[in-house]
N, C-alpha and C positions, 0 to 999 in steps of 0.2 A: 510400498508406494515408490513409485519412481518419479525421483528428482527431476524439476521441470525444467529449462532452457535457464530461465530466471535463477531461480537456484544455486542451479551450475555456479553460473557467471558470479553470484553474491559470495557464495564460498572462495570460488578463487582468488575474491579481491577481500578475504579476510572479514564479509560481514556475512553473519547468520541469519536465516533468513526462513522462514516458514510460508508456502503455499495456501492461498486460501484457510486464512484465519480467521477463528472466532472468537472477535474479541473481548465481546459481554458476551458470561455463563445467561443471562437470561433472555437474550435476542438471538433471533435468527440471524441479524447481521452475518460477512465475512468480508476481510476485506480480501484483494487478491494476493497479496503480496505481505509480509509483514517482518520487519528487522528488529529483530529485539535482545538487546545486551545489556541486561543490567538497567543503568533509568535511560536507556535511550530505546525507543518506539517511536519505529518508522513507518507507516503505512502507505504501500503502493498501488493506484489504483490504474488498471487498464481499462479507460472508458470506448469501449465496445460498440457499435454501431451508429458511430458518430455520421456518417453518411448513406447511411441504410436506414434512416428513418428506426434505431434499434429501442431497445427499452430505457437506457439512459435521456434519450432525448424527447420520449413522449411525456405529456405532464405527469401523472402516477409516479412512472421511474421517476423521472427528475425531480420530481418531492421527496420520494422515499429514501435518494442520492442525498441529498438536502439534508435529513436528518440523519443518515449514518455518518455522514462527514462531520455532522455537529457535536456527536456520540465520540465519535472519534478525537475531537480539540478536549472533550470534556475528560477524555479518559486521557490525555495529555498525549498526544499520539502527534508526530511531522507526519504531514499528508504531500504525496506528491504523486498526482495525477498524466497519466499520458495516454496517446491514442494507441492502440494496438501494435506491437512489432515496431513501436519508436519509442522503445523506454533507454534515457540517458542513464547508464550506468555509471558516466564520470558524475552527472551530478549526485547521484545516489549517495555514490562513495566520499565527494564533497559534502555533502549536510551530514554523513553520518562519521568522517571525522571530525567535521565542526562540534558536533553535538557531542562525539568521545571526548572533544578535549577541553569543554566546556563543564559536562556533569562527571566526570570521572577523576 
């Protein structure tokens, strides 16, 4: 599999980072994005058709958003959400040194 764009960028700035993750064995969930070292779990989401009328923002998706987000607080995961091709990678690396020097 070739490393995504995202990826790239998370390894050069020293966090590890896995593509489309799933993260209950017994859901179909994924998220898109997931940084995981140790007790720190990060989850990235690219919400996707936010002015295309897409599947995030019709009711269905956005319920089903709903409860994978909640899935994801419960399985103790940072969620940080962005629109497509505007993901902050300073904040990224901000919460996930926060969180290194906090649980580690």
């Amino acid at each position: 599999m070739i490393p995504s764009y995202f990826n790239k960028v998370c390894h050069s700035m020293g966090m590890p980072c896995v593509d489309e993750y799933k993260f209950l064995p017994d859901r179909k969930f994924r998220i898109d994005h997931a940084i995981i070292d140790g007790n720190i779990k990060i989850a990235i989401e690219e919400e996707g058709g936010i002015f295309t009328q897409g599947r995030h923002t019709r009711p269905m998706g956005f319920l089903g958003d709903l409860e994978k987000y909640n899935l994801l607080t419960e399985a103790g995961y940072y969620l940080l959400r962005y629109p497509p091709k505007k993901i902050n990678y300073q904040q990224i690396k901000k919460v996930y040194d926060g969180l290194k020097n906090r649980l580690t």
